[in-house]
N, C-alpha and C positions, 0 to 999 in steps of 0.2 A: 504494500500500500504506500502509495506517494502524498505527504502530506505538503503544504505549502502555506506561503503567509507573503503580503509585500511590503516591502521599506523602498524608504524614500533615500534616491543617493544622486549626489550631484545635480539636484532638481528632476530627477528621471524615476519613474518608478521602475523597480528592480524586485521579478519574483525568485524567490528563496524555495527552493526545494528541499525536502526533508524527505531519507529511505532508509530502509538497512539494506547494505551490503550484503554479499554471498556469504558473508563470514559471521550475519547478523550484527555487523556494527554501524551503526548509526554514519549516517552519511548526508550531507547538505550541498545544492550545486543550487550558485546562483546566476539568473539569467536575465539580461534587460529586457526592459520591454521597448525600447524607444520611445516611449511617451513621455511627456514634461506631467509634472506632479498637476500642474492647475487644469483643470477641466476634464482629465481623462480618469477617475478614478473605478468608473462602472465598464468605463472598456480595460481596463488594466486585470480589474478581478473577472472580466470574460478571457484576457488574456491566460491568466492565473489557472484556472477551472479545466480551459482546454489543454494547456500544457500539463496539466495535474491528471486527465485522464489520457492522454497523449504517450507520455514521459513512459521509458522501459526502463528500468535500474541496471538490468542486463545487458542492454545495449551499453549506457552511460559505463559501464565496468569495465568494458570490453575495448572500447577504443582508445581507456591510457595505457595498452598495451600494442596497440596499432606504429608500426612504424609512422614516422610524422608524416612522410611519402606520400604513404597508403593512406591517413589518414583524410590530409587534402585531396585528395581525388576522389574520397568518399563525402568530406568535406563539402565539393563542389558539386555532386548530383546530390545533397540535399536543400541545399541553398538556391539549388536552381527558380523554384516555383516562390521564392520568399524574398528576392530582390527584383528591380527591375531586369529591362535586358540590356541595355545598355553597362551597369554596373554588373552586372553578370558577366559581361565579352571583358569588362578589364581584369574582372577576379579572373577566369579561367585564361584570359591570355598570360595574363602575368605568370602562376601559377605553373600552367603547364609548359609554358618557353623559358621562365629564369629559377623557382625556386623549388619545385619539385627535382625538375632534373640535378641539382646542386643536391638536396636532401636525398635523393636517392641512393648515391654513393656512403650515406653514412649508414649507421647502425642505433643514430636518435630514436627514442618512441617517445608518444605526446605524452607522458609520466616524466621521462628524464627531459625534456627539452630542458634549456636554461638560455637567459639571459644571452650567456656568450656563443653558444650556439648561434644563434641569430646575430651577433656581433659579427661572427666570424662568417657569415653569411654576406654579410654587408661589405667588408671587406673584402672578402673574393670578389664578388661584382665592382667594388673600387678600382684595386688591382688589376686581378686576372684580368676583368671587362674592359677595364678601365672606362667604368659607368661612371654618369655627375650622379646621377638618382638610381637609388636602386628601386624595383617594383612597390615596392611596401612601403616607400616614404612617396613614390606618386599616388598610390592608392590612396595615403593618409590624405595626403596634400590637397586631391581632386575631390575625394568624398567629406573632409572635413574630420571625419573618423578613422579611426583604423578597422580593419577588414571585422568581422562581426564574430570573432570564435568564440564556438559553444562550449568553451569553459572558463573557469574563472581562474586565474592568477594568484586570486589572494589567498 
């Protein structure tokens, strides 16, 4: 059973999932909603409701074990029907032409990733590419946000 509840974070409502793991221990993932806290708060808890019968804990366990690779290309046919297409042609150009192929050669999964992983990402495309931007700092740039991952950091 998926329980859930929303806070309020950087003006944005953000739903909080609650499950037990395979192992029965208690486990929370949080997920934005992109709403601003003023005015949306009846579409936030439809947000909340849907993602609460939606949500599989089994899946969620299953892919911080996912090579990061693998994870992005699974990544990107699900995100397909939940951005525009426009913003879809840059995720999946990006993606499949500079940072997948880079992540492929390692042996990262979305559990270990870190920080300098992604440093040392940015830096091959400096170097090696000898890129000004790498994909991830136009995406930021263009969209305003950074790319949309369904997991939390904190």
């Amino acid at each position: 059973m998926v329980t859930g509840h929303l806070r309020e974070k950087n003006g944005y409502f953000q739903m909080i999932l609650t499950y037990k793991d395979m192992n029965g221990k208690r486990q929370t993932k949080s997920v934005s909603t992109g709403l601003p806290v003023k005015g949306n708060k009846k579409r936030a808890e439809a947000m909340l409701w849907k993602t609460r019968q939606e949500f599989n804990p089994d899946t969620a366990m299953s892919d911080k074990n996912a090579l990061f690779a693998v994870f992005l290309n699974k990544w990107l046919r699900d995100v397909i029907g939940k951005v525009d297409a426009d913003t879809y042609a840059l995720y999946a150009y990006d993606a499949k032409t500079f940072i997948i192929p880079y992540f492929k050669d390692t042996a990262v999964t979305v559990a270990k990733i870190k920080p300098g992983d992604i440093e040392g990402y940015y830096q091959y495309e400096k170097t090696e590419k000898n890129a000004l931007n790498t994909p991830c700092s136009n995406i930021t740039r263009s969209s305003r946000k950074p790319w949309p991952m369904p997991w939390s950091l904190n």
